[in-house]
C-alpha positions as CSV (number, residue, x, y, z in Angstrom):
1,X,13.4,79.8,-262.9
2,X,12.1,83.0,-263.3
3,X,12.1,85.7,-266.6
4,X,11.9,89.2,-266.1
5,X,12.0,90.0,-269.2
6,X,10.6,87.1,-270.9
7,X,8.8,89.0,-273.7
8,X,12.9,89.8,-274.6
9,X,13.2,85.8,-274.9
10,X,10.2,84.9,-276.4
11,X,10.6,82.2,-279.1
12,X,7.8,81.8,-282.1
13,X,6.8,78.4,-280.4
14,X,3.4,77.2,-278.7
15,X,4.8,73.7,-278.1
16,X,4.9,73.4,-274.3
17,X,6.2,70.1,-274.2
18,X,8.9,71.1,-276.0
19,X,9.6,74.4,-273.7
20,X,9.2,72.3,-270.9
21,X,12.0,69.5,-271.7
22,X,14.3,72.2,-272.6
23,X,13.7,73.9,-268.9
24,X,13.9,70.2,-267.0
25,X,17.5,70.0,-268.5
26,X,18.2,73.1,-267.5
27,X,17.4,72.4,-264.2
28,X,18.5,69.1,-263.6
29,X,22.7,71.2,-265.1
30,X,21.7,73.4,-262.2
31,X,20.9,70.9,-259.6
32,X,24.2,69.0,-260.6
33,X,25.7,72.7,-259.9
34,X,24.0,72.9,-256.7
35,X,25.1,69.2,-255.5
36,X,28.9,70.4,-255.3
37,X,28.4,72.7,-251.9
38,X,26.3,70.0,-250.6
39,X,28.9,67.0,-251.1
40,X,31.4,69.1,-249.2
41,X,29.1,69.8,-246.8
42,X,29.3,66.1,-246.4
43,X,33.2,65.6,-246.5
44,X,33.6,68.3,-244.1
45,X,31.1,66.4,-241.9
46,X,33.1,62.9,-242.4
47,X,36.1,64.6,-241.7
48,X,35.6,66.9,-238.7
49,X,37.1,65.4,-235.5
50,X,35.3,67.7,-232.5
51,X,37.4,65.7,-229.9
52,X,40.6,66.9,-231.5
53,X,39.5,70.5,-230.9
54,X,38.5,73.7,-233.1
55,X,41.9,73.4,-234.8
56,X,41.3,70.0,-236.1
57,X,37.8,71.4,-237.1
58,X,39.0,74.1,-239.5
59,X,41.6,71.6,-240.9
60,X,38.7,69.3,-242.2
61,X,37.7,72.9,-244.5
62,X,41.0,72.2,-246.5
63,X,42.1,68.3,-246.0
64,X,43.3,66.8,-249.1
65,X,41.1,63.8,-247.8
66,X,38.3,66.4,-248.2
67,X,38.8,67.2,-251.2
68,X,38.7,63.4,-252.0
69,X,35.7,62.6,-250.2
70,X,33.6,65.9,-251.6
71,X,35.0,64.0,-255.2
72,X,33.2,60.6,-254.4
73,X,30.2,62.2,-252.8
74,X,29.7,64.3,-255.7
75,X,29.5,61.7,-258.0
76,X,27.3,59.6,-256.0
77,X,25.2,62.8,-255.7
78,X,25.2,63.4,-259.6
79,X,24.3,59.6,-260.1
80,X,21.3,59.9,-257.9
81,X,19.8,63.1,-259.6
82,X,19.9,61.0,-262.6
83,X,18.1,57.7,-261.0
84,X,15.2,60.3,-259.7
85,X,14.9,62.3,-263.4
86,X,14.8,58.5,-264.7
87,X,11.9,57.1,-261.8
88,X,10.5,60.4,-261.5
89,X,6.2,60.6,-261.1
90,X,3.5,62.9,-260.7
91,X,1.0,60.9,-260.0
92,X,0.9,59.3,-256.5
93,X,-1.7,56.5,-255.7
94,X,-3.6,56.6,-252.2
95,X,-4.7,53.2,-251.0
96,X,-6.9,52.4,-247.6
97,X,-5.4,49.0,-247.5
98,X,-2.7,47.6,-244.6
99,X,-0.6,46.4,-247.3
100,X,0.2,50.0,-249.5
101,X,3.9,49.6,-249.3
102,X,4.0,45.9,-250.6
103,X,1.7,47.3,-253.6
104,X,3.6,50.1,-254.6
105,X,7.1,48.3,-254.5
106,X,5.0,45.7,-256.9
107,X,3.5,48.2,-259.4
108,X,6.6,48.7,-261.2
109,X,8.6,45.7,-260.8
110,X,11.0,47.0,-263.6
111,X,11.9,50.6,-262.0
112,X,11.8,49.0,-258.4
113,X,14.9,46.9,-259.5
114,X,16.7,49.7,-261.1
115,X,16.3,51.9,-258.1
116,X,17.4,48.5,-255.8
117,X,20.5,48.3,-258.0
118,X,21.6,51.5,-258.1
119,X,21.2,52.2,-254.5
120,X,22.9,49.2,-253.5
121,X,26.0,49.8,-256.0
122,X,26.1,53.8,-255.0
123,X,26.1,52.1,-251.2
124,X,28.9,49.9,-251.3
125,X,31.0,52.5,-253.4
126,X,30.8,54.8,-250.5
127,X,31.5,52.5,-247.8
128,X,34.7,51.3,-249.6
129,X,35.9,54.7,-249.7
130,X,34.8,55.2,-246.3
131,X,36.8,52.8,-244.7
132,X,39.8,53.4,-247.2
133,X,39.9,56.6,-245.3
134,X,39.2,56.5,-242.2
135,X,40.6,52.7,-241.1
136,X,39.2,50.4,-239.0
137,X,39.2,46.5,-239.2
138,X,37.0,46.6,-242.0
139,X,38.7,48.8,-244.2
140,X,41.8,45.8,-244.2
141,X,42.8,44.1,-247.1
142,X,39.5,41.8,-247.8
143,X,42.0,38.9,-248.8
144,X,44.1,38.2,-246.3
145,X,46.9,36.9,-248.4
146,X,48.9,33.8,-247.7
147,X,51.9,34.1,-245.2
148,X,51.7,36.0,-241.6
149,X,47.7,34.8,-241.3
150,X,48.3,31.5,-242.8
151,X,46.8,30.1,-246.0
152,X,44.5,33.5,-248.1
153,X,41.6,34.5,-245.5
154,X,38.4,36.6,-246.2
155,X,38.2,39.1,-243.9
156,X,34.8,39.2,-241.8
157,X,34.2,42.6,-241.4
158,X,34.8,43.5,-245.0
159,X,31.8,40.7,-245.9
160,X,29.8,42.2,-243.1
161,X,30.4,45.8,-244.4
162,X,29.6,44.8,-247.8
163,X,26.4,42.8,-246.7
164,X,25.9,45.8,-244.4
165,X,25.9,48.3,-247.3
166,X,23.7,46.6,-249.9
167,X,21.4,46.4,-247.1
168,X,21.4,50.4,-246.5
169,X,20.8,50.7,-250.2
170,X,18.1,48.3,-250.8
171,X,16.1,49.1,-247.5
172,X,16.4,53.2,-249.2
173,X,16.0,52.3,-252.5
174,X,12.7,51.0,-251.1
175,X,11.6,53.0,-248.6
176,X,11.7,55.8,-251.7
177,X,9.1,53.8,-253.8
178,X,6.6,52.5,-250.3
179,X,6.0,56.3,-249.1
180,X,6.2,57.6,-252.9
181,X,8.9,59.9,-252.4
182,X,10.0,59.5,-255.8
183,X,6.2,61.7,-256.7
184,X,5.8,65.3,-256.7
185,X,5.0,66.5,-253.0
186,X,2.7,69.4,-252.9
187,X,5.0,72.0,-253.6
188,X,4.7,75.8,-252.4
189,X,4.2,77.8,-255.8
190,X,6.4,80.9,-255.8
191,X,8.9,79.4,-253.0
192,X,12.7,80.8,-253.1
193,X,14.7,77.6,-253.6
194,X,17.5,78.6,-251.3
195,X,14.7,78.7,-248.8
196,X,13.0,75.8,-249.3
197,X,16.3,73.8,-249.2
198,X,17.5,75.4,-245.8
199,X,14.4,73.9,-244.4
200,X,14.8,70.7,-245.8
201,X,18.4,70.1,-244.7
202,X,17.9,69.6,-240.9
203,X,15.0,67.0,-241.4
204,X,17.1,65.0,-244.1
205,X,20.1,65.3,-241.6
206,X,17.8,64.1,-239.0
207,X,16.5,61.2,-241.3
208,X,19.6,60.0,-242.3
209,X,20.7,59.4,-238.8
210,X,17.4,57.4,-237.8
211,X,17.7,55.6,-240.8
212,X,20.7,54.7,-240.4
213,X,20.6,53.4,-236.6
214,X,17.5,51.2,-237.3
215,X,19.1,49.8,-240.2
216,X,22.2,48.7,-238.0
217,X,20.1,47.6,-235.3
218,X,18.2,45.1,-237.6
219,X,21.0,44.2,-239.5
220,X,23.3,43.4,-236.3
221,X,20.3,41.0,-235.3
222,X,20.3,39.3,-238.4
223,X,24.0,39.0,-239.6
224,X,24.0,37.7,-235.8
225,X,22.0,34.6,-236.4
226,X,22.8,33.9,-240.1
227,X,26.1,35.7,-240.2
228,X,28.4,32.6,-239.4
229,X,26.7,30.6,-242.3
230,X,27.0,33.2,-244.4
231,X,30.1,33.6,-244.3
232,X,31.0,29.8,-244.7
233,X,29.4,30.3,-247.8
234,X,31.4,32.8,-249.3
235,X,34.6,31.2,-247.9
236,X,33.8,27.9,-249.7
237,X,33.7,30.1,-252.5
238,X,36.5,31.6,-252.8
239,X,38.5,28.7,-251.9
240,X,37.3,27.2,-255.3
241,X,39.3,29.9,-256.6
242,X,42.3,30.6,-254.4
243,X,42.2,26.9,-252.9
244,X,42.0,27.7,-249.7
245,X,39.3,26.8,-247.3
246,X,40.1,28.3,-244.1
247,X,38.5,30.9,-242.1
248,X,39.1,34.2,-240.2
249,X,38.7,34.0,-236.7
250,X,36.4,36.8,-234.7
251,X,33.3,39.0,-235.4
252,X,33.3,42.2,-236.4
253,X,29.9,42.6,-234.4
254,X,31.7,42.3,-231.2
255,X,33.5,45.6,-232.0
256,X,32.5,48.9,-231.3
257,X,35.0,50.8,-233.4
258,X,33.7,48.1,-235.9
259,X,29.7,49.0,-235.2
260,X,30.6,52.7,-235.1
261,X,32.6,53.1,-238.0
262,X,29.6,50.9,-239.7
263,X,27.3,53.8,-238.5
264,X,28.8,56.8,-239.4
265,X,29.9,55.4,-242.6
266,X,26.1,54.5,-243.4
267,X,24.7,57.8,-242.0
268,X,26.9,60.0,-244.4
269,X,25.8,57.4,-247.1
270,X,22.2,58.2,-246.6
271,X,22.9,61.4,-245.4
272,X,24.3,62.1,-249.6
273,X,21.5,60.4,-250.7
274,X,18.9,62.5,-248.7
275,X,20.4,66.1,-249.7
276,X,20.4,64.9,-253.7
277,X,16.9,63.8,-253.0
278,X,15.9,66.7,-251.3
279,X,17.7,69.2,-254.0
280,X,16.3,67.4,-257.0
281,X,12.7,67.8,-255.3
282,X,13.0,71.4,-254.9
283,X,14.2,72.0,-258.2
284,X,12.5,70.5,-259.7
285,X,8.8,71.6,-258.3
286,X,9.9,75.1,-258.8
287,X,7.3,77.6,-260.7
288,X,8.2,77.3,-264.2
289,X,7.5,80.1,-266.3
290,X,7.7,78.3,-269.7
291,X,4.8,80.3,-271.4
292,X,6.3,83.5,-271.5
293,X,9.1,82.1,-273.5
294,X,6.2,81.4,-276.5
295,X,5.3,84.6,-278.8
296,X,1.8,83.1,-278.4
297,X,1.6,82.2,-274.4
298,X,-2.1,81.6,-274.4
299,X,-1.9,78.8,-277.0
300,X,1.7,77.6,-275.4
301,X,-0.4,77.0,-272.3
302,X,-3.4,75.5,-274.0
303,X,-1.4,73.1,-275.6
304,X,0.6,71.9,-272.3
305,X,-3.0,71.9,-270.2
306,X,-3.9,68.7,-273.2
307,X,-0.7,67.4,-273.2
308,X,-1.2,64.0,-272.2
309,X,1.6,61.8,-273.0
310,X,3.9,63.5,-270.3
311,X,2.0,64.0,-266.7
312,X,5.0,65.5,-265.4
313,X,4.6,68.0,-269.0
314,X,0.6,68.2,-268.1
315,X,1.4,68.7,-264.3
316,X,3.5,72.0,-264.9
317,X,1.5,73.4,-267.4
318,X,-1.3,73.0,-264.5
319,X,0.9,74.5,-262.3
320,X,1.7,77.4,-264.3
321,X,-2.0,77.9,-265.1
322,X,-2.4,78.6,-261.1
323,X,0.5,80.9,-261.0
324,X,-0.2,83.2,-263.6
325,X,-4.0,83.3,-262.5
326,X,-3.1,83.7,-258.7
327,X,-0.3,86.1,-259.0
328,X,0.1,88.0,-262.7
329,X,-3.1,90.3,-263.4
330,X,-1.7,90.8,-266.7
331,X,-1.7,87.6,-267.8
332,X,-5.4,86.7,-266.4
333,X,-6.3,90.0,-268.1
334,X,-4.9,88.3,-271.3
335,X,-6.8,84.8,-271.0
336,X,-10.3,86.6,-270.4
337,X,-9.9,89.1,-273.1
338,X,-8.8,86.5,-275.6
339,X,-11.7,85.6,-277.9
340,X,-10.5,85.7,-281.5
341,X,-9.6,82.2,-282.3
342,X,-11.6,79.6,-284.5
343,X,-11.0,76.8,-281.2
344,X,-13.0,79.2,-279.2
345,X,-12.3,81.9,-276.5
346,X,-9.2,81.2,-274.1
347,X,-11.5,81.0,-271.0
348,X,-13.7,78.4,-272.9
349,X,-10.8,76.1,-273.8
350,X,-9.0,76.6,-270.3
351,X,-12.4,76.2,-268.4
352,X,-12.9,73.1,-269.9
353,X,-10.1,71.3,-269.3
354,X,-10.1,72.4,-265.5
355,X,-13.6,71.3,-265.4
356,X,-12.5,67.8,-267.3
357,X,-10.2,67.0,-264.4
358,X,-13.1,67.6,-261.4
359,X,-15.6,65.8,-263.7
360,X,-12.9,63.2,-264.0
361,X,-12.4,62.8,-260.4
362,X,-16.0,62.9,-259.6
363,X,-16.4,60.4,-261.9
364,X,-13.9,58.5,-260.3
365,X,-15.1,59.0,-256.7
366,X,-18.4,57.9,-257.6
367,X,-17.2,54.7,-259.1
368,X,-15.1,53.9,-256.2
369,X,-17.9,54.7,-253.5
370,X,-19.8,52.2,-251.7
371,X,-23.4,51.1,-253.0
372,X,-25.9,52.9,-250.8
373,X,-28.4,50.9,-248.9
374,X,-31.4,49.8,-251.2
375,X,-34.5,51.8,-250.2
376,X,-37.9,50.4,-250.0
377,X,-40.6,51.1,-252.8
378,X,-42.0,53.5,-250.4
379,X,-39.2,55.4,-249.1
380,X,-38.4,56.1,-252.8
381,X,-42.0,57.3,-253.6
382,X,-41.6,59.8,-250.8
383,X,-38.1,60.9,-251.5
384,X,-39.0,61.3,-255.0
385,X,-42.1,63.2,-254.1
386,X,-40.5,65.6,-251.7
387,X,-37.6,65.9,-254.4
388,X,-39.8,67.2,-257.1
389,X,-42.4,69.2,-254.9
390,X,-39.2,71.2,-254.0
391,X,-38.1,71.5,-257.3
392,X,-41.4,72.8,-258.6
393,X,-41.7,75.4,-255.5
394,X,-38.3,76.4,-256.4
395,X,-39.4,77.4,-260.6
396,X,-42.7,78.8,-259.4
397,X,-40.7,80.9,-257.6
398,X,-39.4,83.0,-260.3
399,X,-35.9,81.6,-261.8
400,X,-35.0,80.5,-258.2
401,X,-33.1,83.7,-257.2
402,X,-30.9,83.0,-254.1
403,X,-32.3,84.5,-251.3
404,X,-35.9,82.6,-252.0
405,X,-33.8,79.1,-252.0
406,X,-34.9,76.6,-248.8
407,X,-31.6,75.4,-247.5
408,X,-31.1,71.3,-247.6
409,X,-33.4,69.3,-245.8
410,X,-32.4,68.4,-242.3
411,X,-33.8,64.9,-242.6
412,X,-32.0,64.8,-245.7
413,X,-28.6,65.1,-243.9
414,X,-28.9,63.3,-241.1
415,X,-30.2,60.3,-243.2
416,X,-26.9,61.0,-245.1
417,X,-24.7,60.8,-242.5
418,X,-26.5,57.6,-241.3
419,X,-25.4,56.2,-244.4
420,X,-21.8,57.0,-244.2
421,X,-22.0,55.8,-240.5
422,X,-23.5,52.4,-241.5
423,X,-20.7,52.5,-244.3
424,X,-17.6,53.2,-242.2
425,X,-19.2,50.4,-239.7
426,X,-18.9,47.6,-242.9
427,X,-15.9,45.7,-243.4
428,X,-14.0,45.4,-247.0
429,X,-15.0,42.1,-248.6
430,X,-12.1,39.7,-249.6
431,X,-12.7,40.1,-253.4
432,X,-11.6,44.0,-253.5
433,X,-8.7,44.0,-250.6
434,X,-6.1,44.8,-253.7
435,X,-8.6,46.3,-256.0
436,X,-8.9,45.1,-259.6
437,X,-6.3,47.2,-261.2
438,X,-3.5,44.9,-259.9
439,X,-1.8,43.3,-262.8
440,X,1.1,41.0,-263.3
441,X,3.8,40.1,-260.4
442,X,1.5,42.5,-258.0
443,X,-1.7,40.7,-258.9
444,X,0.1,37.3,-258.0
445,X,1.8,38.2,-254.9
446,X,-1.1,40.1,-253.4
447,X,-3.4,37.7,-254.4
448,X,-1.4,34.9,-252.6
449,X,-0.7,36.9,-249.6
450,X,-4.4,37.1,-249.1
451,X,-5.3,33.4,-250.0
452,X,-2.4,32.8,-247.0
453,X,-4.2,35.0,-244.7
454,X,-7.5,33.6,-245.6
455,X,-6.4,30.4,-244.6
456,X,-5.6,31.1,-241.0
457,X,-8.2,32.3,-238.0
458,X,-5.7,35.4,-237.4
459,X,-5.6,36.2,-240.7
460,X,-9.1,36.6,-241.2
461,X,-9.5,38.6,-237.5
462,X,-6.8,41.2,-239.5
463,X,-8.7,41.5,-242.7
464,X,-11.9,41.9,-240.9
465,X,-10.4,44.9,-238.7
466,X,-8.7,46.7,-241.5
467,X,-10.3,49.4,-243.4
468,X,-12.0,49.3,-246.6
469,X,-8.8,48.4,-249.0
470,X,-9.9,49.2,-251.9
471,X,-7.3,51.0,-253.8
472,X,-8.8,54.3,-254.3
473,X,-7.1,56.5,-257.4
474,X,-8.9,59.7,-257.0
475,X,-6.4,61.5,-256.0
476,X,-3.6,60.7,-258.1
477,X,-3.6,64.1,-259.3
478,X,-4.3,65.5,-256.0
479,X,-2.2,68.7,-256.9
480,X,-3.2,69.1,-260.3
481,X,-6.9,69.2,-259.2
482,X,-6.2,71.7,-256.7
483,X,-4.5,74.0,-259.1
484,X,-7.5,73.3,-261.7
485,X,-9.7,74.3,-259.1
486,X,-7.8,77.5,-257.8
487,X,-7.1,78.9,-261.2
488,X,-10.9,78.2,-262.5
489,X,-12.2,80.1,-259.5
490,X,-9.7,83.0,-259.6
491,X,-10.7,83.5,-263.1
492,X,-14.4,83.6,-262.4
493,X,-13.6,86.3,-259.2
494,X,-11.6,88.4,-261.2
495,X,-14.1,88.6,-264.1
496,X,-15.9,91.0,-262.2
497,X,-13.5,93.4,-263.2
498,X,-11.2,92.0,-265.7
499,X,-14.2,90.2,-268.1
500,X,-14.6,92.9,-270.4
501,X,-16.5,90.6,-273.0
502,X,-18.9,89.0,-270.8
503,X,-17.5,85.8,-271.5
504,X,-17.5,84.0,-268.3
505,X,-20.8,85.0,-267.1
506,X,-22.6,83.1,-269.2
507,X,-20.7,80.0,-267.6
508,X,-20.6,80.5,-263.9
509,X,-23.6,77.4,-263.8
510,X,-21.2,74.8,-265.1
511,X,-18.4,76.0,-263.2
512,X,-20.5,75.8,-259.5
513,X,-22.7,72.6,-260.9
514,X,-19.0,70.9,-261.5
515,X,-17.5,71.9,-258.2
516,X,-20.8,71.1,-256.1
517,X,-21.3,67.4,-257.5
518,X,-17.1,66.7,-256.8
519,X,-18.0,68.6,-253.1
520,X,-20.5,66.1,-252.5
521,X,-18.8,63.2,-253.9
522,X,-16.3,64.2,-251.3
523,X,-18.2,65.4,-248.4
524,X,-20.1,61.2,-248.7
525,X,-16.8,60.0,-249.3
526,X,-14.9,61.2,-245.8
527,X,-16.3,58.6,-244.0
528,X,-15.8,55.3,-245.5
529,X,-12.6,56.2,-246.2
530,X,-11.9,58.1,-243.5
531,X,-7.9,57.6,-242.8
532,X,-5.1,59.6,-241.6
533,X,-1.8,59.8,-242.3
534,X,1.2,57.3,-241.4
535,X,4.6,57.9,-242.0
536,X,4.5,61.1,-244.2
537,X,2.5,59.1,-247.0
538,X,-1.3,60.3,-247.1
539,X,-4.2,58.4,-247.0
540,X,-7.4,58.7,-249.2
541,X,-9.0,59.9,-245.6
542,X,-6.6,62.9,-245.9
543,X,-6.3,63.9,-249.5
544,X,-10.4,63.8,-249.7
545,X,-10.4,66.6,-246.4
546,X,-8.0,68.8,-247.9
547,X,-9.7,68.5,-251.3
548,X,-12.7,69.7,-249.4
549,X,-11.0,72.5,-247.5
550,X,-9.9,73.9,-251.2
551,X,-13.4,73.5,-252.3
552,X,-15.0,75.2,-250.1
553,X,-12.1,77.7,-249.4
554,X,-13.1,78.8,-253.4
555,X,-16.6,78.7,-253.0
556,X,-16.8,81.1,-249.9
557,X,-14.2,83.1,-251.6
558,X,-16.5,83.2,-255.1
559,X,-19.8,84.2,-252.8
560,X,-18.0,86.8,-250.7
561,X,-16.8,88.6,-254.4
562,X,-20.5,88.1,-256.2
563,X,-22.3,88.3,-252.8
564,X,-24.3,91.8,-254.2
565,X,-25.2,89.7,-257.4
566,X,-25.8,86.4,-255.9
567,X,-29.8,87.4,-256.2
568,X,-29.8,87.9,-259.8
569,X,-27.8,84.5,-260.7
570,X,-30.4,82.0,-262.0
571,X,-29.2,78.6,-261.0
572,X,-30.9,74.9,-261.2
573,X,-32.6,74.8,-258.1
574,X,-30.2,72.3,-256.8
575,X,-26.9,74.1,-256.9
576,X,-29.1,77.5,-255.6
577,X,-29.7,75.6,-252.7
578,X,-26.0,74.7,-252.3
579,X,-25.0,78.0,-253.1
580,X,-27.3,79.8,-250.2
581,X,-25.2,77.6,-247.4
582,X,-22.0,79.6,-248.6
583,X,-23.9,82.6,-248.8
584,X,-25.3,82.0,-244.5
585,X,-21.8,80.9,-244.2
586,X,-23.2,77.3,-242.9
587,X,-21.3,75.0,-245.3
């Protein structure tokens, strides 16, 4: 949502939090405005009739049954936005393991049963109204009642559509929370929403109908073999209540108006989920602008940077950070020239927070990385030797300005990627397939699905093949690191010309030393974890390639703008040696 004139708004607040709360309910009354056009895109759709020709066509535009159908879709559309503002996340968890779906339907056993619930209840609302509207043998009374078919029947293909339906939902409800579509997704800062929508709506169309078909292709299997037993079941029931025990005769399986009523009336189901989904997304990752409503935008922005009881709150502020450093001169201007405060300068407070969340993933890489082989006693006198003859060459050299730095030792390299070779060869040991932050119903179902597999000979040829499962946070934040990145380096390229006060200069070590150790964390990293992705949901392989892309990406762009003062910058040895591979343009 974006303020021209947001000086003209300003409030005297520096809250973010609360700026930001007020903007999410803004935009969540928006997307419920936005759902209406969609819904009767989606009656219009249920109701078109192409067989009856163009004048049937332009009659579905204005059917009262339209009108009613756009009504119920609506509301199912308006219930959804509220289950994803309720489930929503920021954070999104990469694992290397075969079993990823399993764990993230497990980690929150609580808001996987809401979402199951809703789904399923949204699913059989729809498909009631459905097949009120447009017949078929399911859409019958359910009860047969006693007289013309005899003593009070259930109708079959009312059960079946029922089971059918609470199938649809659950299988969504879950697919949602296995490929984490309920987290942020990477969103393009600066996007027109209209825009971003129109490209969405084909692929949700196009998901809806797959999802649909594979769910009626299962379910017809199942209900199939179980079917008949079910519906004994339920008939033994219901004649408890209505003392009856007799049963309808067919299968609504057998029918194909039956099985294609079933999937059309499941395909606009999803197809209403899918275009809530999708709308809710896009609004939701929007650019948010919530510091220029704040007399005092610098501290307003500050505050939502270390706001850490809301990620979502902390993941917008992060985003706007980017924004206003990529795109608004002013502003960046604003941060760098913004000294006069007892907490320190701007570009000291906002520096070190972006440098807190690559420190913090560093951090987190290095825990999670493999133990390197264990060197002999001599191997690590001569490593150590060559390490500290190098360094000493390097301060007799004067400061160690860049174009006297030796580039990194070949050996050095190749004995690295050896390493990650050797690494990538290993398999995962039993003990960290699920990794130790498991808790609760996850850490007991996982743990017994591997004690089962243990047990048998194929089992133990799976978990031998698979790759290293150790589940691998890292890259939780993924987008949030990337903005931290972006917005520290932009700040350090423009202070060429926008740092009237010097204030960055003085800081330019910590910023490459940080950015250097998380690149090499990374670059050792690729290997062992090496991993691409599978059904939209990206691997730790992935994330930890494009996190290197947007390192480097900064760190060419930083020594193409200081490349005339990179010979007076006196940097540790270490990072001047880093530094001079972006300056050959060999990194």
């Amino acid at each position: 949502m974006a303020y021209r004139n947001g000086r003209d708004q300003a409030v005297a607040s520096a809250d973010f939090a609360k700026l930001a709360q007020r903007i999410l309910q803004q935009r969540f009354l928006r997307a419920c405005v936005y759902e209406l056009p969609l819904a009767y895109l989606v009656a219009v759709t249920a109701n078109a009739n192409v067989r009856r020709g163009a004048l049937s066509l332009a009659y579905a535009f204005v059917s009262p049954r339209t009108l009613a159908y756009t009504a119920a879709t609506y509301v199912v559309g308006v219930v959804v936005l509220a289950v994803h503002a309720r489930l929503y996340h920021v954070t999104r968890a990469a694992h290397g393991s075969h079993f990823p779906e399993l764990q993230r339907v497990l980690r929150r056993p609580t808001q996987t049963a809401e979402a199951v619930l809703a789904y399923v209840l949204l699913a059989s609302f729809l498909v009631v109204v459905h097949n009120g509207m447009f017949g078929g043998a399911a859409s019958r009374m359910w009860l047969y009642p006693e007289g013309h078919y005899g003593p009070p029947q259930l109708n079959p293909g009312w059960l079946a559509s029922w089971m059918l339906a609470s199938v649809v939902g659950t299988g969504y409800a879950v697919q949602l929370i296995a490929d984490e579509r309920l987290q942020l997704r990477f969103p393009a800062v600066e996007q027109g929403r209209v825009h971003a929508l129109k490209d969405r709506l084909p692929r949700g169309f196009a998901h809806a109908v797959r999802f649909a078909l594979s769910v009626l292709v299962t379910f017809w299997v199942a209900y199939f073999v179980f079917g008949w037993g079910v519906y004994q079941n339920v008939c033994n029931v219901l004649a408890r209540i209505f003392s009856t025990s007799s049963y309808g005769v067919g299968s609504p399986l057998f029918s194909a108006g039956v099985l294609f009523s079933w999937l059309r009336s499941s395909t606009l189901t999803v197809l209403t989920w899918e275009l809530a989904h999708q709308l809710f997304e896009v609004i939701v990752t929007e650019p948010t602008h919530i510091n220029e409503l704040s007399l005092d935008r610098n501290l307003c922005l500050v505050s939502g940077l270390q706001n850490t009881d809301s990620p979502l709150i902390q993941h917008l502020a992060y985003q706007e950070l980017y924004r206003l450093t990529a795109f608004n001169a002013e502003q960046r201007a604003e941060i760098l020239g913004d000294i006069d405060r007892a907490s320190g300068t701007m570009w000291s407070q906002v520096s070190s927070l972006c440098i807190g969340v690559v420190n913090a993933a560093t951090g987190q890489l290095q825990t999670n990385a493999p133990p390197a082989p264990e060197k002999t006693a001599a191997a690590r006198a001569a490593s150590d030797g060559r390490g500290l003859a190098e360094q000493g060459a390097s301060l007799r050299a004067g400061g160690a300005p860049m174009k006297d730095i030796l580039q990194r030792n070949r050996r050095a390299a190749a004995a690295g990627q050896g390493a990650a070779a050797a690494a990538r060869t290993a398999g995962p040991s039993a003990a960290e397939l699920f990794g130790t932050e498991a808790q609760g119903l996850e850490k007991y179902v996982l743990t017994a699905l591997r004690d089962m597999l243990l047990r048998s000979a194929l089992g133990q040829r799976i978990m031998s093949r698979s790759q290293r499962a150790r589940s691998i946070s890292t890259f939780a934040n993924f987008q949030q690191q990337v903005w931290a990145i972006r917005a520290l380096m932009r700040l350090v390229e423009c202070s060429i010309r926008e740092d009237k006060y010097g204030v960055v200069q003085g800081d330019v070590g910590a910023v490459l030393g940080a950015l250097f150790a998380y690149l090499d964390a990374l670059e050792g990293s690729v290997a062992p974890l090496g991993g691409r992705a599978e059904g939209g949901a990206q691997t730790a392989g992935g994330q930890a390639e494009a996190m290197i892309q947007v390192l480097r990406n900064t760190l060419y762009a930083f020594t193409t703008t200081f490349y005339e003062y990179l010979g007076a910058l006196k940097l540790p040895p270490a990072q001047a040696r880093q530094l001079q591979r972006f300056a050959d343009f060999q990194a």
